[in-house]
N, C-alpha and C positions, 0 to 999 in steps of 0.2 A: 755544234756543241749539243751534247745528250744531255738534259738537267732529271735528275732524279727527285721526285716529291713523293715528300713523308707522309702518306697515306693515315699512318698513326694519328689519332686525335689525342688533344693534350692531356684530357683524360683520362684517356686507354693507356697512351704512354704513363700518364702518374699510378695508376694504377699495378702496370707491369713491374713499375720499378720500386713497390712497398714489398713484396717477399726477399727481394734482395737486398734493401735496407736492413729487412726484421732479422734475417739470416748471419748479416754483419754486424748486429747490434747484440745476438745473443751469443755470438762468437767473438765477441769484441774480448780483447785482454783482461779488458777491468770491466765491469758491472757499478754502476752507479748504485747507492745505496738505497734508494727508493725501487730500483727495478730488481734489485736484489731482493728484498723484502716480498717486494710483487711477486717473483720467480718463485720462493721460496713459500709463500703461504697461499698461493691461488691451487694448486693441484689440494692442499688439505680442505677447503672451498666445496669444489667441484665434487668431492670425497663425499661429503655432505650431502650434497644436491642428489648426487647419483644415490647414495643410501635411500633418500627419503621420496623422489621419484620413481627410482623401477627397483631396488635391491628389498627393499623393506614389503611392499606389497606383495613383490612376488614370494618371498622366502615366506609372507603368514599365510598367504593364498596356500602355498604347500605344506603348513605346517611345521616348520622344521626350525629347529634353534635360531635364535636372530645373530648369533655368532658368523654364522654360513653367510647371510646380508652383508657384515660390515667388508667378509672376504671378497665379496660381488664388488659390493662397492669398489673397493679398493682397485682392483682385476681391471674395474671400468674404465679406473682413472691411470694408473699407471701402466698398462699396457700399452695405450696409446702412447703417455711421456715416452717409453722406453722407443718407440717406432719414432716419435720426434726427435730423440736423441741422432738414434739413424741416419734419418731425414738430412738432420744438419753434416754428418757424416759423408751425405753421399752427396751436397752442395760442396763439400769442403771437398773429398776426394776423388768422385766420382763415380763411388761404388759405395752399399750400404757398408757402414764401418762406423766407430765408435774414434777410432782415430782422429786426431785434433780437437776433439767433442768432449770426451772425458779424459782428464787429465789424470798424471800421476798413475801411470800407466807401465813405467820402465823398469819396475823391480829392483830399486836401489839398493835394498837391502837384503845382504845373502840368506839362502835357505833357511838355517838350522837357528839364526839369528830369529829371521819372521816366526819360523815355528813358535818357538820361546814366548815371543812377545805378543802373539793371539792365543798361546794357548792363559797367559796370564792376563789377558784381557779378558776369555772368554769365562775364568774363575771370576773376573773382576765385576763384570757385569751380570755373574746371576745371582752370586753372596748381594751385590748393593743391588739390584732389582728385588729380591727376597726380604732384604733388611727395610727396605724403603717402604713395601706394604703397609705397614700402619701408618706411614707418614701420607700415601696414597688416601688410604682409608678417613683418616683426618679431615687432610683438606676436603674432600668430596661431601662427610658430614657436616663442617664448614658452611662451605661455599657453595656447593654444586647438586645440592638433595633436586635442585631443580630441572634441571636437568633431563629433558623427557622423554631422550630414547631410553626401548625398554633394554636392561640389565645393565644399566647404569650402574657403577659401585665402585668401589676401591677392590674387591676379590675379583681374582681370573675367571670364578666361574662363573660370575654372576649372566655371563650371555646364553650360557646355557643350562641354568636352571629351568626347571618345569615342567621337562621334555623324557618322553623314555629312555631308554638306556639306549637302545638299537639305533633312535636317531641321532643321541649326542653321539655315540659312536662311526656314524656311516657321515654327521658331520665332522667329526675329528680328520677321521681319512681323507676325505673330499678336500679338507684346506688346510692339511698336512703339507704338503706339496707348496702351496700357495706361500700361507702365511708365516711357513716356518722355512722358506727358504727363498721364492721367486721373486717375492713382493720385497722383502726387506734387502733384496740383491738391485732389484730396478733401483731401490729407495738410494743406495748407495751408489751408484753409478749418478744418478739425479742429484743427489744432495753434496754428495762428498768427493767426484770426478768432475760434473759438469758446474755448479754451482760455488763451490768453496774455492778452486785455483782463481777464479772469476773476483774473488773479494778480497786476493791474498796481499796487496798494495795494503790493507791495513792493519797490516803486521797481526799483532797478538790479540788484533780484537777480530781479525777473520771467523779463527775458529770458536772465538766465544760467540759472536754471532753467529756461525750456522748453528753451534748447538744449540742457543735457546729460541731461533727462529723453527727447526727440524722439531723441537720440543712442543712449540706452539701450535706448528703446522696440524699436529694430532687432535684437531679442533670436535674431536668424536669423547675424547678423553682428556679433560683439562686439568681434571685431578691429580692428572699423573706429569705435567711440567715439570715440576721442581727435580722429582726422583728422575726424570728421563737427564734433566739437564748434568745430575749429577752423575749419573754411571752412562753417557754417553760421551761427557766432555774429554777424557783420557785416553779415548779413541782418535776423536777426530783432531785435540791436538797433534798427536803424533803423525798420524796424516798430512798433517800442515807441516809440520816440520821435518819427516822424512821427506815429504814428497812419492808416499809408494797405498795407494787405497788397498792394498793388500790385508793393510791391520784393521780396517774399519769392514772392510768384506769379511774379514776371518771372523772378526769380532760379533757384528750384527746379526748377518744371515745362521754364523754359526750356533751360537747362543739359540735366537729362534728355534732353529731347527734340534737344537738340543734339547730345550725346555719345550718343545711342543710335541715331537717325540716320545718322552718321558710322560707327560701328559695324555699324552693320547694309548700309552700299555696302561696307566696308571686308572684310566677310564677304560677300555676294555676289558681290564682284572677286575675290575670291583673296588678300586684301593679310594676312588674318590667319585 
């Protein structure tokens, strides 16, 4: 008789078998609400960390608007979530894919129907992000004058006050791209594909908590909780309740990319 011995030490063994725990535990059906919480506000954390270790030194070392940093930052942090995303994708399939990973992915609702209802979210979200400014502004005189990174404020420009025209410009362009469509795409596939189907066992308080957890996560901008919570929550219910992230992609990245756009002729014209 041949006896085979387990060379493996108990160890190495416990060891081998924690990525396929963690793998199964973030893929799990339901999300417990403390790991949910955890999921949800440890990348705006790390957003932090990365701003004030390598984005912010490097961006005043060069001079250049601190607006361009908080993009860095951002870039640092979810670039990688977006490859973790993956990652779990290619444990679940085999191959890099989003499949099984981000949910709400089947396009339950027809064409002409989704058009309609992003293009009336994406009016929805810039009239209440525009209206909400002095509520922005408020709280931040408030509460948050403390607040030490520099262009702190309730106004959009305040990240890039100071600076010539040519460099708020060649920063415009530079995280045009980013900020006004890439970042807030990862953010949604992260927030409202992989994290929201994960909390949806508790019905109607799902999408109230990913909005004011996603609200909260923006721990660079706390002024702006209430208004995010409010002209983002009529997204991501619908997402909950179609089941198709179609509306909260249209909605986010589109916006973004609309008002950052506008923004960015609006600064190479001279208009602001």
């Amino acid at each position: 008789m041949t006896v085979h011995l387990d060379t493996q030490t108990p160890g190495t063994a416990k060891r081998a078998t924690r990525p396929y725990r963690l793998v199964e535990l973030l893929l799990a059906d339901r999300h417990s609400i403390p790991l949910s919480i955890a999921l949800h506000l440890v990348p705006g954390a790390l957003i932090i960390a990365a701003y004030l270790l390598l984005a912010e030194p490097f961006v005043k070392a060069i001079n250049y608007p601190i607006f361009l940093a908080w993009a860095i930052a951002l870039v640092i942090v979810l670039a990688p979530l977006l490859f973790g995303l993956l990652w779990l994708g290619r444990r679940r399939n085999g191959r890099l894919s989003l499949r099984g990973v981000v949910t709400y992915l089947d396009k339950p609702i027809p064409r002409g129907k989704i058009t309609a209802i992003i293009a009336a979210l994406i009016v929805w979200m810039t009239v209440a992000s525009l209206a909400l400014t002095p509520l922005d502004n408020l709280v931040f005189d408030t509460l948050f004058t403390w607040i030490p990174f520099e262009g702190a404020g309730g106004s959009a420009t305040t990240y890039l006050d100071g600076y010539s025209h040519s460099l708020v410009v060649i920063t415009m362009l530079i995280c045009l791209p980013l900020t006004g469509f890439t970042l807030p795409l990862i953010e949604e596939f992260y927030f409202r594909g992989f994290l929201l189907p994960r909390i949806s066992h508790l019905r109607w308080g799902a999408p109230v908590l990913n909005t004011v957890l996603f609200s909260v996560y923006h721990f660079w901008a706390p002024w702006t909780v209430l208004s995010k919570i409010i002209f983002m929550f009529p997204a991501v219910w619908m997402v909950w309740r179609k089941h198709d992230i179609r509306i909260s992609i249209g909605m986010h990245p589109g916006t973004a990319l609309l008002m950052a756009t506008i923004g960015t002729v609006a600064i190479i014209l001279g208009i602001v």
